[in-house]
C-alpha atoms as an extended CHARMM CRD file, in Angstrom:
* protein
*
       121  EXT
         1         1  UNK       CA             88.8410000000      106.3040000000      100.8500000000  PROA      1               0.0000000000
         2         2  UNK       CA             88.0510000000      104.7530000000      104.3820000000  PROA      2               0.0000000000
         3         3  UNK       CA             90.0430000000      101.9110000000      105.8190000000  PROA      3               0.0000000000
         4         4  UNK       CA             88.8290000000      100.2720000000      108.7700000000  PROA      4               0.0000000000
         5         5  UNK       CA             90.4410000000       98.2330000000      111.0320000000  PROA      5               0.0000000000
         6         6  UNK       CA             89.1280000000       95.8490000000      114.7330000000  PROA      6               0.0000000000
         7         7  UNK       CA             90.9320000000       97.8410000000      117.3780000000  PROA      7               0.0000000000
         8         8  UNK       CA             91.1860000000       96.7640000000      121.5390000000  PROA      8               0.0000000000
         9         9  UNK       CA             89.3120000000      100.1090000000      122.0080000000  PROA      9               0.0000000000
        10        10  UNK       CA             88.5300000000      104.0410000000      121.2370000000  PROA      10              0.0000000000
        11        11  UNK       CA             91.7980000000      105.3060000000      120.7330000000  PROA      11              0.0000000000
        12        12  UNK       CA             95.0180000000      105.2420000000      118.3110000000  PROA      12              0.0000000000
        13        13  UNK       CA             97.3640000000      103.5810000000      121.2950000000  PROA      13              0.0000000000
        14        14  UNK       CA             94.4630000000      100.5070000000      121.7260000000  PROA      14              0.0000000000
        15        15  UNK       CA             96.4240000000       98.4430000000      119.2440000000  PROA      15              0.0000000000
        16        16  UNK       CA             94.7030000000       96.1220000000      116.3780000000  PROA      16              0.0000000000
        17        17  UNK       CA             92.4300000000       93.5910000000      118.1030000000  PROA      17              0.0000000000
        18        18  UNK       CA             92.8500000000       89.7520000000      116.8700000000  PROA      18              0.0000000000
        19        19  UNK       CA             89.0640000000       88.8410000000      116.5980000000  PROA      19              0.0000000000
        20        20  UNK       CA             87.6390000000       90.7500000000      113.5120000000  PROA      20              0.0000000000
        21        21  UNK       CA             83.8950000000       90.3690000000      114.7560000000  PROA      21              0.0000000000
        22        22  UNK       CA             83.9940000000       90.1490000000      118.6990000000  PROA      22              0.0000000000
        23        23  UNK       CA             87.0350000000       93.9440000000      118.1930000000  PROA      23              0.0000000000
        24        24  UNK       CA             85.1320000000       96.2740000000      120.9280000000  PROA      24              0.0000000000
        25        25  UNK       CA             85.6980000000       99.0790000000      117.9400000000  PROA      25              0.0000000000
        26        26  UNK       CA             86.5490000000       99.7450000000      114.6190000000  PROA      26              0.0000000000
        27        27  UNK       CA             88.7720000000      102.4520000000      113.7130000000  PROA      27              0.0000000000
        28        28  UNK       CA             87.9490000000      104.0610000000      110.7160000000  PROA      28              0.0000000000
        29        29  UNK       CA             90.2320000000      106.1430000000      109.0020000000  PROA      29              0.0000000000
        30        30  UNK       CA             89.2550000000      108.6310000000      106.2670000000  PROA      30              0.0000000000
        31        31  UNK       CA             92.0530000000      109.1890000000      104.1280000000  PROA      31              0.0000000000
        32        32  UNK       CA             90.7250000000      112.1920000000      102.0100000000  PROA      32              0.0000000000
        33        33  UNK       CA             89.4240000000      114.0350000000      105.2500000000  PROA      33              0.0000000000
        34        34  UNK       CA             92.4570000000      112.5470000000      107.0480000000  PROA      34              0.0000000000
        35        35  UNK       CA             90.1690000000      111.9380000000      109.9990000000  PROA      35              0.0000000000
        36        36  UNK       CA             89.8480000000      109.1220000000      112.3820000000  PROA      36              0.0000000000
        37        37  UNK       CA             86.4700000000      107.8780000000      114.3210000000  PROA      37              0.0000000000
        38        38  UNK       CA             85.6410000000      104.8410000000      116.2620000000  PROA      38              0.0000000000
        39        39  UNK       CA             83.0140000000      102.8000000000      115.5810000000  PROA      39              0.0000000000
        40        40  UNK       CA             81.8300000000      100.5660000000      118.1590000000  PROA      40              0.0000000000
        41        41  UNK       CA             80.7940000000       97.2840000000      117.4000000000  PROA      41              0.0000000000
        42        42  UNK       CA             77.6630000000       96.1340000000      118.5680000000  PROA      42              0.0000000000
        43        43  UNK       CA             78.2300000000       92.7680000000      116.5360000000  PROA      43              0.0000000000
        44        44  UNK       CA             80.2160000000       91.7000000000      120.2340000000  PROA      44              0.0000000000
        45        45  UNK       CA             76.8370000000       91.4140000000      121.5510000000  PROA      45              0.0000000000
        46        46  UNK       CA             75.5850000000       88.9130000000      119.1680000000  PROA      46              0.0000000000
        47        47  UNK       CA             75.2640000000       85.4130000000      120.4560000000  PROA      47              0.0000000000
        48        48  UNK       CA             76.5080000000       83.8400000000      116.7890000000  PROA      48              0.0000000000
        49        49  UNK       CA             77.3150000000       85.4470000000      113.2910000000  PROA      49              0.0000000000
        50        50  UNK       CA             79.8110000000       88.3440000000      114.9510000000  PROA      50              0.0000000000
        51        51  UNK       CA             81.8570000000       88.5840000000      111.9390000000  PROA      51              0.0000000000
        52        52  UNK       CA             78.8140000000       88.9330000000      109.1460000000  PROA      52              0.0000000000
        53        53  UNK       CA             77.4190000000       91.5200000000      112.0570000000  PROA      53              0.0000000000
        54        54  UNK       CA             80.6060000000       93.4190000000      112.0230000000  PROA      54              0.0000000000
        55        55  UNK       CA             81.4260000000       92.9570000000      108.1450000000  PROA      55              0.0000000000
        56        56  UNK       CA             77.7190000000       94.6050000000      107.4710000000  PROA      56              0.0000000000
        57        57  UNK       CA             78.4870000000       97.3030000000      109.3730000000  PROA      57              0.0000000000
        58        58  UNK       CA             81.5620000000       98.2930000000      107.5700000000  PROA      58              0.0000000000
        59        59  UNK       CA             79.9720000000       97.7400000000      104.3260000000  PROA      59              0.0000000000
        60        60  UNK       CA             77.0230000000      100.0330000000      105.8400000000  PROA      60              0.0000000000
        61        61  UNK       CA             79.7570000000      102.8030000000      107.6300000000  PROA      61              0.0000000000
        62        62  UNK       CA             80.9180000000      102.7570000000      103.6210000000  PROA      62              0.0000000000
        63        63  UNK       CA             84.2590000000      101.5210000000      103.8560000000  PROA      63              0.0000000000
        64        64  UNK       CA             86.8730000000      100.8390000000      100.5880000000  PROA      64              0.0000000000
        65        65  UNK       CA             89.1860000000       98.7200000000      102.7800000000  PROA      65              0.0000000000
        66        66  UNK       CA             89.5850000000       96.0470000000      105.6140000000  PROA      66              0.0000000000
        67        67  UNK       CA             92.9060000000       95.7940000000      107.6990000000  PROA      67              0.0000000000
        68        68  UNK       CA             92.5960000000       92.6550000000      109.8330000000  PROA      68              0.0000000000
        69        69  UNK       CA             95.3550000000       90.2260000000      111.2080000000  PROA      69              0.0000000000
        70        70  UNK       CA             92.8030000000       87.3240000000      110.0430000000  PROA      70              0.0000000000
        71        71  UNK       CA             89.1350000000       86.9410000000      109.5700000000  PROA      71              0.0000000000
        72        72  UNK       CA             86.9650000000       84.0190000000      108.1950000000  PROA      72              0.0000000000
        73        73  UNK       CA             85.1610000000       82.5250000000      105.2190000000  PROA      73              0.0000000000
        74        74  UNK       CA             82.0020000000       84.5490000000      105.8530000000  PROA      74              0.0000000000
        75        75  UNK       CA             83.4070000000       88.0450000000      106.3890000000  PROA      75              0.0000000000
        76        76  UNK       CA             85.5080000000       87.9780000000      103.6830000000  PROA      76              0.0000000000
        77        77  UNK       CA             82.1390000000       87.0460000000      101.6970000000  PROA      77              0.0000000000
        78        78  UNK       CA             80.2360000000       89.7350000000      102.8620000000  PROA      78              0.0000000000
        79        79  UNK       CA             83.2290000000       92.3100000000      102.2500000000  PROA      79              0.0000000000
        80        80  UNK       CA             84.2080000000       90.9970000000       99.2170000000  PROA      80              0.0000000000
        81        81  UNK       CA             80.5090000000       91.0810000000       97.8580000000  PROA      81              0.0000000000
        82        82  UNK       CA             81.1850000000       95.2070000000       98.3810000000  PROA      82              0.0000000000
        83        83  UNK       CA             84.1370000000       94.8760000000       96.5190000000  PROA      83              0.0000000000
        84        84  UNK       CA             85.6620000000       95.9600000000      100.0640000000  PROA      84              0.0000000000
        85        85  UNK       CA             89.5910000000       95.2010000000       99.6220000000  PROA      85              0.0000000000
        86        86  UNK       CA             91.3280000000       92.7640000000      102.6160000000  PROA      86              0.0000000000
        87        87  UNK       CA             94.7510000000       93.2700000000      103.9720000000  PROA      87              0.0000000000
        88        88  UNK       CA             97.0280000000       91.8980000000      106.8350000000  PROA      88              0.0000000000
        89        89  UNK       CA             97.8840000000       93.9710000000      109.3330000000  PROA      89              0.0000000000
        90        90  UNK       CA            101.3350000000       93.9140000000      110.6080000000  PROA      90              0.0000000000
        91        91  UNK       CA            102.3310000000       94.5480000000      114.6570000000  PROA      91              0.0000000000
        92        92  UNK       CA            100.1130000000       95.8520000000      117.0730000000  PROA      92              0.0000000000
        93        93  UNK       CA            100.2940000000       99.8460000000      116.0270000000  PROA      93              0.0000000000
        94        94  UNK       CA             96.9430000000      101.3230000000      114.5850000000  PROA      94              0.0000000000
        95        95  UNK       CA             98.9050000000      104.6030000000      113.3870000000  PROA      95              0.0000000000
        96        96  UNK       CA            102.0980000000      102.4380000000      111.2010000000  PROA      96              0.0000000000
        97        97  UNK       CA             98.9710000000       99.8360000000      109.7890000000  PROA      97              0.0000000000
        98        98  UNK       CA             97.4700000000      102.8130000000      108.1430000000  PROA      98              0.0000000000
        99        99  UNK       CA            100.8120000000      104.4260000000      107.0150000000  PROA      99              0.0000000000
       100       100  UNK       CA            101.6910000000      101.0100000000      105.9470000000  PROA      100             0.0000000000
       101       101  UNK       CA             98.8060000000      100.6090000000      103.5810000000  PROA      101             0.0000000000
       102       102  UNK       CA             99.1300000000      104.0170000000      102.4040000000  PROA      102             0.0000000000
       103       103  UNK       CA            102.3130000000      103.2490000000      101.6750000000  PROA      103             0.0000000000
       104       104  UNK       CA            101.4600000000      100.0250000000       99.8980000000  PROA      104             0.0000000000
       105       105  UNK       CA            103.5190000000       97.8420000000      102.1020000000  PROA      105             0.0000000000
       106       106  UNK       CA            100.6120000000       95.3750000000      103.4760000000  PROA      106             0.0000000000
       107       107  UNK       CA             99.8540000000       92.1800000000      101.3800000000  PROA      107             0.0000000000
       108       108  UNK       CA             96.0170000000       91.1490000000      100.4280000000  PROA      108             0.0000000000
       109       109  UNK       CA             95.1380000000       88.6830000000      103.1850000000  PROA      109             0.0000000000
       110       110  UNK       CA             94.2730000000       85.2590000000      101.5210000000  PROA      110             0.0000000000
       111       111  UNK       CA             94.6350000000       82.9250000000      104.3750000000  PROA      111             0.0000000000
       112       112  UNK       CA             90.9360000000       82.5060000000      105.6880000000  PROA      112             0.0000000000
       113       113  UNK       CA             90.8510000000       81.5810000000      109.6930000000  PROA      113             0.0000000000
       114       114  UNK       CA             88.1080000000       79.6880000000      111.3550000000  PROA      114             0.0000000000
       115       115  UNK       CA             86.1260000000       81.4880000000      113.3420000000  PROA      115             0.0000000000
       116       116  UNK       CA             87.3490000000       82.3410000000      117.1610000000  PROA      116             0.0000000000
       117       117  UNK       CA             83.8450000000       82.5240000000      118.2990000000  PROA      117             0.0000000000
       118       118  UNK       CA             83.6730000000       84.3810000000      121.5610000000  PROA      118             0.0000000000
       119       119  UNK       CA             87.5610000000       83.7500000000      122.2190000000  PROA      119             0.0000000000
       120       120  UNK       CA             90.2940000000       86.9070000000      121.8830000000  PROA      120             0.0000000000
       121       121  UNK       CA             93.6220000000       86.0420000000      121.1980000000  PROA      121             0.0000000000
């Protein structure tokens, strides 16, 4: 299974980034392999439509599952459209998100944000 999740940048102590389709990278975690890779997003260049950028990507890098502190109405389309699951991350920490889920201590995320469009929080 890979989970994916927007991170500040390329490595596990870059934290979870806030804006789903403007994160610089996406970690992506592998947990049969128990790998990790960073996938950078080249949806931050877009002028409009980051999140269906970034969401497309992850449904093209394969992924089974999102981690995201919030994302809108159209990137939870395009992921759920994969059948691509959605949960909330908790804190900052790349590492305890994934041993969280693994764990099954995350909840499905079912609060839908507007979009921050161009603005990190």
């Amino acid at each position: 299974m890979k989970i994916a999740i927007p991170a500040n940048g390329s490595s596990s102590e870059s934290g979870v980034c806030n804006a789903f389709g403007r994160a610089p990278y996406f970690m992506i975690h592998d947990t049969e392999t128990n790998k990790t890779v960073y996938l950078e997003n080249e949806a931050t260049r877009s002028p409009d439509g980051a999140g269906v950028r970034a969401s497309q990507s992850l449904v093209n890098a394969n992924i089974d599952v999102v981690l995201t502190p919030r994302c809108g109405g159209n990137v939870l389309r395009v992921l759920d459209a994969a059948k691509v699951k959605i949960y909330k991350t908790e804190g900052e920490s790349l590492k305890d998100n994934i041993l969280a889920y693994k764990d099954g201590k995350l909840s499905v995320l079912d609060e839908i944000q507007a979009g921050l469009h161009g603005r990190r929080s």
